[in-house]
N, CA, C and O atoms as a CHARMM CRD file, in Angstrom:
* protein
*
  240
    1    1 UNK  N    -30.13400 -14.79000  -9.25700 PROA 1      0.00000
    2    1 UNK  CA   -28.94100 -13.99700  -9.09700 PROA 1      0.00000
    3    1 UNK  C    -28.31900 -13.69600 -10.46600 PROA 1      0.00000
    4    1 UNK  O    -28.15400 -14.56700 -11.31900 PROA 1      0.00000
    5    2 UNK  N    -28.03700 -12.61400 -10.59800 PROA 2      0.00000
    6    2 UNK  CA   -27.37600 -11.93500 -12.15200 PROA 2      0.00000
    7    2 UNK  C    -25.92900 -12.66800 -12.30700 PROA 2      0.00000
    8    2 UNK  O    -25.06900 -12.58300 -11.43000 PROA 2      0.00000
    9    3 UNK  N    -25.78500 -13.26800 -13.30400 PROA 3      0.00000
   10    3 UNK  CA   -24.32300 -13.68200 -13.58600 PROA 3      0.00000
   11    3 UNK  C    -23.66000 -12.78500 -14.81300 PROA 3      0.00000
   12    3 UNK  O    -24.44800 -12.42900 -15.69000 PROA 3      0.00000
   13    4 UNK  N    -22.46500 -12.44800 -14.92400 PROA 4      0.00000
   14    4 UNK  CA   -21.79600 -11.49100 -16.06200 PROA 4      0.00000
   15    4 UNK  C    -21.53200 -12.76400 -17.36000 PROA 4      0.00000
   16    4 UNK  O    -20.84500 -13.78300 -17.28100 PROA 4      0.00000
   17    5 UNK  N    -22.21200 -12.34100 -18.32000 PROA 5      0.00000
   18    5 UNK  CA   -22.20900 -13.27000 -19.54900 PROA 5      0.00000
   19    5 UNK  C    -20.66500 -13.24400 -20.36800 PROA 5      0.00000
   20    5 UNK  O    -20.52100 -14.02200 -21.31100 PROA 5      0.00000
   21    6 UNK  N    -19.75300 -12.51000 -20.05400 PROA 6      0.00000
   22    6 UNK  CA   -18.76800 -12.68200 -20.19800 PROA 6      0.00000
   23    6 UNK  C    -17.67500 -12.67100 -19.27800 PROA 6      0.00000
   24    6 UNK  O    -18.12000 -12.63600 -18.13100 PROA 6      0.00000
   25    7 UNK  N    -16.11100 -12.69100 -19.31900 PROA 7      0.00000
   26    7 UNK  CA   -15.28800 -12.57800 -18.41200 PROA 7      0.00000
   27    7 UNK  C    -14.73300 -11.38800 -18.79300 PROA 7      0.00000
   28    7 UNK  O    -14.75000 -11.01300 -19.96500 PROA 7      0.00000
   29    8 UNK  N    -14.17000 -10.67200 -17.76500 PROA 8      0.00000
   30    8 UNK  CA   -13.88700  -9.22000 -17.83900 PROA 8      0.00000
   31    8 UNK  C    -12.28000  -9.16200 -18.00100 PROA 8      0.00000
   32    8 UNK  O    -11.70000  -9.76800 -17.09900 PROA 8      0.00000
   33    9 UNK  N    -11.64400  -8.70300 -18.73400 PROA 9      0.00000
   34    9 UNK  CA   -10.75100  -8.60100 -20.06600 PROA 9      0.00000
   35    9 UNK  C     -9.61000  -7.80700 -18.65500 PROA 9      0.00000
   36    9 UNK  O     -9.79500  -6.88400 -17.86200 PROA 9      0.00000
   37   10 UNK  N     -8.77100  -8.49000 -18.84600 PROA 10     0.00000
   38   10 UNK  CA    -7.29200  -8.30500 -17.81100 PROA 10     0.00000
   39   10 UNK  C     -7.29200  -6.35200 -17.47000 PROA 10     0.00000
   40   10 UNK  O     -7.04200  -5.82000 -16.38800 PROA 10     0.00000
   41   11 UNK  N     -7.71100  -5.54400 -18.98700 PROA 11     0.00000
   42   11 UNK  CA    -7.30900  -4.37000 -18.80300 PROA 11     0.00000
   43   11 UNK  C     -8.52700  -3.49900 -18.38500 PROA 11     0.00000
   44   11 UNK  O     -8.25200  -2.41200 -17.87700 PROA 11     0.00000
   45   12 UNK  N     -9.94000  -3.85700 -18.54100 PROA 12     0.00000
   46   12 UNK  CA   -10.81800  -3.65300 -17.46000 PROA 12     0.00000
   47   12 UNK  C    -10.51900  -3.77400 -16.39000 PROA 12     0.00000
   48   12 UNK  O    -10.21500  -2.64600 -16.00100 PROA 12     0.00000
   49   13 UNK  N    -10.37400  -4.63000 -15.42800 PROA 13     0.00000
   50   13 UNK  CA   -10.13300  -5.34800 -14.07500 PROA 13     0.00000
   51   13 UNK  C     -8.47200  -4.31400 -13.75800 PROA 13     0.00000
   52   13 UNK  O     -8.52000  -3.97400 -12.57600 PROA 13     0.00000
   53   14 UNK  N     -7.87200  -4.07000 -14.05900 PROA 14     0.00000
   54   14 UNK  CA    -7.12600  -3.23600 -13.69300 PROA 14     0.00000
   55   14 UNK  C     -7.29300  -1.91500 -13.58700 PROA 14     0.00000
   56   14 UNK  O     -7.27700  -1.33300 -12.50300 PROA 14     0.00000
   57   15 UNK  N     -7.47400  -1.32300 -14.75500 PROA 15     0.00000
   58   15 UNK  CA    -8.51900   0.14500 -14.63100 PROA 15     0.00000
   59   15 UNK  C     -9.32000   0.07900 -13.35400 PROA 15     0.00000
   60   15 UNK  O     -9.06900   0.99700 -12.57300 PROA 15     0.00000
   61   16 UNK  N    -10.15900  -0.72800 -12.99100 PROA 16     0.00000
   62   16 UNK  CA   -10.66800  -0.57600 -11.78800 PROA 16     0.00000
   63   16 UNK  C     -9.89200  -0.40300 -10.69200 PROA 16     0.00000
   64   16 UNK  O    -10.14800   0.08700  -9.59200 PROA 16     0.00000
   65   17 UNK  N     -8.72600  -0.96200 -11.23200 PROA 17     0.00000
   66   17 UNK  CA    -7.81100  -0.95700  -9.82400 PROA 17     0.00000
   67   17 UNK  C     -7.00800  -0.21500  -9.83000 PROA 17     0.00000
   68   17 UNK  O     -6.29900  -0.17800  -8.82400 PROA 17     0.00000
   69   18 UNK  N     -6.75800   0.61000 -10.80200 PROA 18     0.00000
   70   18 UNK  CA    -5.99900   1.73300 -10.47100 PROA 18     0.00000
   71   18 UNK  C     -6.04800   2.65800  -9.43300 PROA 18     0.00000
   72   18 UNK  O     -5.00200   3.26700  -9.20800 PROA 18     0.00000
   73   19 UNK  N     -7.19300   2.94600  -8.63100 PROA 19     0.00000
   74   19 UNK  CA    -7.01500   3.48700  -7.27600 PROA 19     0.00000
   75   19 UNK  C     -6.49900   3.07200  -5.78700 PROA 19     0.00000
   76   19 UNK  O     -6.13500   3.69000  -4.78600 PROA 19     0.00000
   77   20 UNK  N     -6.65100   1.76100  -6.14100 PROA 20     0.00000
   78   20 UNK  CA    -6.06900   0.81500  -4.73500 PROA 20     0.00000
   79   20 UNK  C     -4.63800   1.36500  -4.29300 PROA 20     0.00000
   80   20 UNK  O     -3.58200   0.73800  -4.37700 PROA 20     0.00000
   81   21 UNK  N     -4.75000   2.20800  -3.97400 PROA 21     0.00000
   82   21 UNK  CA    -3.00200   3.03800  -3.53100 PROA 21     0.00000
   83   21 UNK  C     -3.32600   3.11700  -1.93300 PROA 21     0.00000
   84   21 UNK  O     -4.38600   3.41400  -1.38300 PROA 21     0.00000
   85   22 UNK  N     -2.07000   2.75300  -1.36800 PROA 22     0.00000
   86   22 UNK  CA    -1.71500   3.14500  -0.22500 PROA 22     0.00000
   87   22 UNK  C     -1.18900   4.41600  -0.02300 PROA 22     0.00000
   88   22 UNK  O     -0.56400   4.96300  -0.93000 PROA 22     0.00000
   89   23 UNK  N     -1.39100   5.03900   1.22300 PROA 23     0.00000
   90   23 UNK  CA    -0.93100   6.44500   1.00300 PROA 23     0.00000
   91   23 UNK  C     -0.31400   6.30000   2.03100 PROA 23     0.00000
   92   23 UNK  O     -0.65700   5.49400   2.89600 PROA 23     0.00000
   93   24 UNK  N      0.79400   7.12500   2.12100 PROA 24     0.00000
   94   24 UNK  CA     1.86200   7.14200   3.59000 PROA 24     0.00000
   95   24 UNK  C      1.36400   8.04500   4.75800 PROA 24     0.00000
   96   24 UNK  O      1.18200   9.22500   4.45700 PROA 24     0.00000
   97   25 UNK  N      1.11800   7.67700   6.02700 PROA 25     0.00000
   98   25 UNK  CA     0.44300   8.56900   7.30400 PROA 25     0.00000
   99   25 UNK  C      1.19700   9.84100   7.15800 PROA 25     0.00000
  100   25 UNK  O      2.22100  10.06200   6.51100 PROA 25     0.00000
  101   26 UNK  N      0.45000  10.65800   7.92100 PROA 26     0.00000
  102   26 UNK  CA     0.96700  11.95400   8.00100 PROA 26     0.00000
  103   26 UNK  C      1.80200  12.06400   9.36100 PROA 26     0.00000
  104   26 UNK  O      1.20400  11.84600  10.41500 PROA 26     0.00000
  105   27 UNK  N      2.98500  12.35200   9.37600 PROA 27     0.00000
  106   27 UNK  CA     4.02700  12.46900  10.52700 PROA 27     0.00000
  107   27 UNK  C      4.06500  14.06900  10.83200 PROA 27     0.00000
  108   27 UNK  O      4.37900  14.90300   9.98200 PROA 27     0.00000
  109   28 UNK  N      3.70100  14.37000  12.17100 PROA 28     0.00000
  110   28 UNK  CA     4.18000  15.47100  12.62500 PROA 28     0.00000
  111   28 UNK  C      4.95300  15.52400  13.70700 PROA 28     0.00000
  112   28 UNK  O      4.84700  14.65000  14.56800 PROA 28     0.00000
  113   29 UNK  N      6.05200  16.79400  13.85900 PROA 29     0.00000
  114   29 UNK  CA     7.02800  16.82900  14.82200 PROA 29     0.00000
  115   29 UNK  C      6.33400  16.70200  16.37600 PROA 29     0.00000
  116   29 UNK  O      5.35300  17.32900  16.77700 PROA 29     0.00000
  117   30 UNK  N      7.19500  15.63400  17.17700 PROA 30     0.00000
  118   30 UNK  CA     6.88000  15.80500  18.67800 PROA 30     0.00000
  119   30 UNK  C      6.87300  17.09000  19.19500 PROA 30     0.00000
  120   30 UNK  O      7.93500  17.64600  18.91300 PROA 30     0.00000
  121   31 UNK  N      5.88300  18.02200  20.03700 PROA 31     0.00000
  122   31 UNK  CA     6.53700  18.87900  20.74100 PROA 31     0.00000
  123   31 UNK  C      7.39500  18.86800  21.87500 PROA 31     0.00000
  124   31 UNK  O      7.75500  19.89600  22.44800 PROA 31     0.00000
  125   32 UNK  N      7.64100  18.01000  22.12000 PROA 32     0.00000
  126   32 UNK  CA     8.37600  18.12300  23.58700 PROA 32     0.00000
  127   32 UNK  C     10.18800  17.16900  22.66000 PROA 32     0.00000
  128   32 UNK  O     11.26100  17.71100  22.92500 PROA 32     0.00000
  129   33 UNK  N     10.19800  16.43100  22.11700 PROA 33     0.00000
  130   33 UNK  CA    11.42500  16.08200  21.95900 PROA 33     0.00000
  131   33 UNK  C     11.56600  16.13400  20.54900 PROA 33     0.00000
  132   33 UNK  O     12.78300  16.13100  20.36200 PROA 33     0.00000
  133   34 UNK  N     10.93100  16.18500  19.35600 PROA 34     0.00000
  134   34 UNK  CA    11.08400  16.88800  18.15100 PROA 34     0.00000
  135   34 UNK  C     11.41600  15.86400  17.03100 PROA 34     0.00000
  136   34 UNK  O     11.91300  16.22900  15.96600 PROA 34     0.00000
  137   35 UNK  N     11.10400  14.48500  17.32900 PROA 35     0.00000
  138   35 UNK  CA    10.96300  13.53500  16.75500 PROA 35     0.00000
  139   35 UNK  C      9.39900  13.17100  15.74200 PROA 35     0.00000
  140   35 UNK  O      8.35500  13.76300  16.02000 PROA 35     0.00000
  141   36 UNK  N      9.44400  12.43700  14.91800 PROA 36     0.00000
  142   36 UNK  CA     8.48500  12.29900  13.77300 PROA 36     0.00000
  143   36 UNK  C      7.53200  11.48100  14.82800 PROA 36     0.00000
  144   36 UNK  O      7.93800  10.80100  15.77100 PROA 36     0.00000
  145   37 UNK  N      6.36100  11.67600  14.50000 PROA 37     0.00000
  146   37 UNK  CA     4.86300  10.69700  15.30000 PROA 37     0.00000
  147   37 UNK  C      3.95100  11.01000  14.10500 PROA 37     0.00000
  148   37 UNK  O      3.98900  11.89700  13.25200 PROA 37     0.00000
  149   38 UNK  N      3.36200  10.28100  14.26500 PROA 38     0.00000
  150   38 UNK  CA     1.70500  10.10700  13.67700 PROA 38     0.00000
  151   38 UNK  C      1.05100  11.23400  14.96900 PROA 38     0.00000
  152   38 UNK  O      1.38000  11.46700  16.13200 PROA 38     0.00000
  153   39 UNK  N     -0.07100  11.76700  14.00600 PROA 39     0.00000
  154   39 UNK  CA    -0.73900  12.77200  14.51700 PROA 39     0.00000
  155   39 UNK  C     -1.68800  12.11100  15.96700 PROA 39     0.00000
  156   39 UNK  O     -2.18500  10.99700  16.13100 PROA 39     0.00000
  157   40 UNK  N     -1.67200  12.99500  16.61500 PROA 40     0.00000
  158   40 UNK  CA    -3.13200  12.48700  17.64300 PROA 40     0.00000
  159   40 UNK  C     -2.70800  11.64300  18.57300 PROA 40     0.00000
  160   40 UNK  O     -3.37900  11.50500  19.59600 PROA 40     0.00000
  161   41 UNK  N     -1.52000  10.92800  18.38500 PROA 41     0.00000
  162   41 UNK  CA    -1.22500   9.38200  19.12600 PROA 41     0.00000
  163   41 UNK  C      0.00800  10.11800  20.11600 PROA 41     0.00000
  164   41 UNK  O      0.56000  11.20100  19.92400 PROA 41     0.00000
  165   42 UNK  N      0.24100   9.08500  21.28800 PROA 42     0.00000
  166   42 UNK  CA     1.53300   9.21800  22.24000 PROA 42     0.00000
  167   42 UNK  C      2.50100   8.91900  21.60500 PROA 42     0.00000
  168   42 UNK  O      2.59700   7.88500  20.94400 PROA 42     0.00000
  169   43 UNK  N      3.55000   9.97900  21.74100 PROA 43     0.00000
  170   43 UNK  CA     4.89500   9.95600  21.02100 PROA 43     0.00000
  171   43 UNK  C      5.50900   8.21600  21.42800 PROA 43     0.00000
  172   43 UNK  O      5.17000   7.82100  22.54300 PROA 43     0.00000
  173   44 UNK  N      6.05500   7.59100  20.87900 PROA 44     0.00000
  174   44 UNK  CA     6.91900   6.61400  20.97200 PROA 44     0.00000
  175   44 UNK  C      8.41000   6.95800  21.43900 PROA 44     0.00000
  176   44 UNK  O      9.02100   6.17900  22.17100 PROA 44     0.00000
  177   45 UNK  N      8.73700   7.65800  21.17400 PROA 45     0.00000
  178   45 UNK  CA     9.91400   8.47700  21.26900 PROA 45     0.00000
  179   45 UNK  C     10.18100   8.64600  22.95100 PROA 45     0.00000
  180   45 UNK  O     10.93400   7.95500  23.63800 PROA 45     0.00000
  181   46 UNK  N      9.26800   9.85900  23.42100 PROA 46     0.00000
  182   46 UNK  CA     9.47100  10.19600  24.43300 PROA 46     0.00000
  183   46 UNK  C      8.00800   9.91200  26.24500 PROA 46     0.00000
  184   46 UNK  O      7.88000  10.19700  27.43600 PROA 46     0.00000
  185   47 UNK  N      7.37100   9.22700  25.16200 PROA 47     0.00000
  186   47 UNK  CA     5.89300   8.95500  26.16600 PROA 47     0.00000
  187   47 UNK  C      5.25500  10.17900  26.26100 PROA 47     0.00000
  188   47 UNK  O      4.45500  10.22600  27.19600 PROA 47     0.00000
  189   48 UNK  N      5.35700  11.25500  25.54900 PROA 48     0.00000
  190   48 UNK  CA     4.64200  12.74400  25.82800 PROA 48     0.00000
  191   48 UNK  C      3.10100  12.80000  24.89600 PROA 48     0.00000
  192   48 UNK  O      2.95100  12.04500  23.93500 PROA 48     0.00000
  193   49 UNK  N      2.20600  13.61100  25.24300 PROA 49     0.00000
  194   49 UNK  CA     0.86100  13.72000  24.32000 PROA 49     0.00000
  195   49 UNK  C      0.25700  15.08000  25.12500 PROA 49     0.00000
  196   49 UNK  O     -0.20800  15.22800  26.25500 PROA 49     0.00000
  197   50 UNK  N      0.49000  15.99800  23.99300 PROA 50     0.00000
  198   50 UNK  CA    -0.04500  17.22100  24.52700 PROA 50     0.00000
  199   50 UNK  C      0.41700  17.77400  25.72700 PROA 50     0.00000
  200   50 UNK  O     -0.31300  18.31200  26.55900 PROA 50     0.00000
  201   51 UNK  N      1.79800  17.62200  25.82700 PROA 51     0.00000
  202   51 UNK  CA     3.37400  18.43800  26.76500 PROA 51     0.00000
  203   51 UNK  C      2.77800  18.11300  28.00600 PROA 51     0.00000
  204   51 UNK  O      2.71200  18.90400  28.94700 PROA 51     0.00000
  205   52 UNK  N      2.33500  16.93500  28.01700 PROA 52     0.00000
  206   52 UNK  CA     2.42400  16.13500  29.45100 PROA 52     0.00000
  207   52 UNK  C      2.70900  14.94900  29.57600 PROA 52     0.00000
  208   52 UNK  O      1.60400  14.47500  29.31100 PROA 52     0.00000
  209   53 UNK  N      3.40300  14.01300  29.79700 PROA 53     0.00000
  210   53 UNK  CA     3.69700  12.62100  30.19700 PROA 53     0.00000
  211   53 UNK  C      2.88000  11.85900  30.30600 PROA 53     0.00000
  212   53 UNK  O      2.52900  11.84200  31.48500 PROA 53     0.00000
  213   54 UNK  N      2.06400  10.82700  29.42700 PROA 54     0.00000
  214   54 UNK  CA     1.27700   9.85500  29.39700 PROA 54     0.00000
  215   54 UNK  C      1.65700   8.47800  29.85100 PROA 54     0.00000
  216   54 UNK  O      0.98400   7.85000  30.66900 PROA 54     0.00000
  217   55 UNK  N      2.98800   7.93200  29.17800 PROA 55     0.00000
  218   55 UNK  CA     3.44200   6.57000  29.57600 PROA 55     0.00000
  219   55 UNK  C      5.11300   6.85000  29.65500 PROA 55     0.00000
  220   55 UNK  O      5.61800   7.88800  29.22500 PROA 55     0.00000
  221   56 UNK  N      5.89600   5.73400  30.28700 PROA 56     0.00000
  222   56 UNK  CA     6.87700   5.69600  30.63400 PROA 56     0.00000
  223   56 UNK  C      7.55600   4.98800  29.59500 PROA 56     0.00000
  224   56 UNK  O      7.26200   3.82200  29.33000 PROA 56     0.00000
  225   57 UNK  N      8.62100   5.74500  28.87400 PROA 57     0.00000
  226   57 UNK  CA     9.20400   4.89000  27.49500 PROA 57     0.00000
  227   57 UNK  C     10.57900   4.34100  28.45500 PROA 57     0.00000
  228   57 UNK  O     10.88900   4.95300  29.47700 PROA 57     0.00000
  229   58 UNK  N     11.16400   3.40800  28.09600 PROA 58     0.00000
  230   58 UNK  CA    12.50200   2.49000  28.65100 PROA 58     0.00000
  231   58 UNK  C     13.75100   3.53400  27.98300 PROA 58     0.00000
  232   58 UNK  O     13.72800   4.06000  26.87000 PROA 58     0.00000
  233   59 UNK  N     14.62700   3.62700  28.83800 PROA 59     0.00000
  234   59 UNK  CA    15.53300   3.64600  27.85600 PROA 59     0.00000
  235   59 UNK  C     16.78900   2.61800  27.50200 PROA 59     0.00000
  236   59 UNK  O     17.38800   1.86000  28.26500 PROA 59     0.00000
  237   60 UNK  N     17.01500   2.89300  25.83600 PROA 60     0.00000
  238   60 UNK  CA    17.53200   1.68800  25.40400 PROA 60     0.00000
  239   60 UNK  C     19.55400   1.73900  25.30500 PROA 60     0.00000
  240   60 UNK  O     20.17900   0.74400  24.93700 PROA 60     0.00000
């Protein structure tokens, strides 16, 4: 098995890591009640997905 004959220097090992970014989801408006959701998924908001009623949200 290959071992690295030296140790890799704090500002190497970061450079590498300069891409490790989180990126924030993409939110689009509900159609039926006009609240922020993540794409594709049942509104939280109102239980709607594609202007029909999927699940029953409580109200609070």
């Amino acid at each position: 098995m290959a071992l690295p004959k030296r140790r890799q220097s704090r500002a190497r090992s970061r450079k590498r890591r300069t891409h490790w970014v989180l990126s924030m989801p993409t939110l689009v408006e509900c159609s039926h009640c006009g609240e922020k959701k993540r794409a594709h998924r049942v509104c939280p908001h109102c239980g709607y997905y594609q202007g029909r009623e999927v699940q029953e949200v409580e109200a609070i």
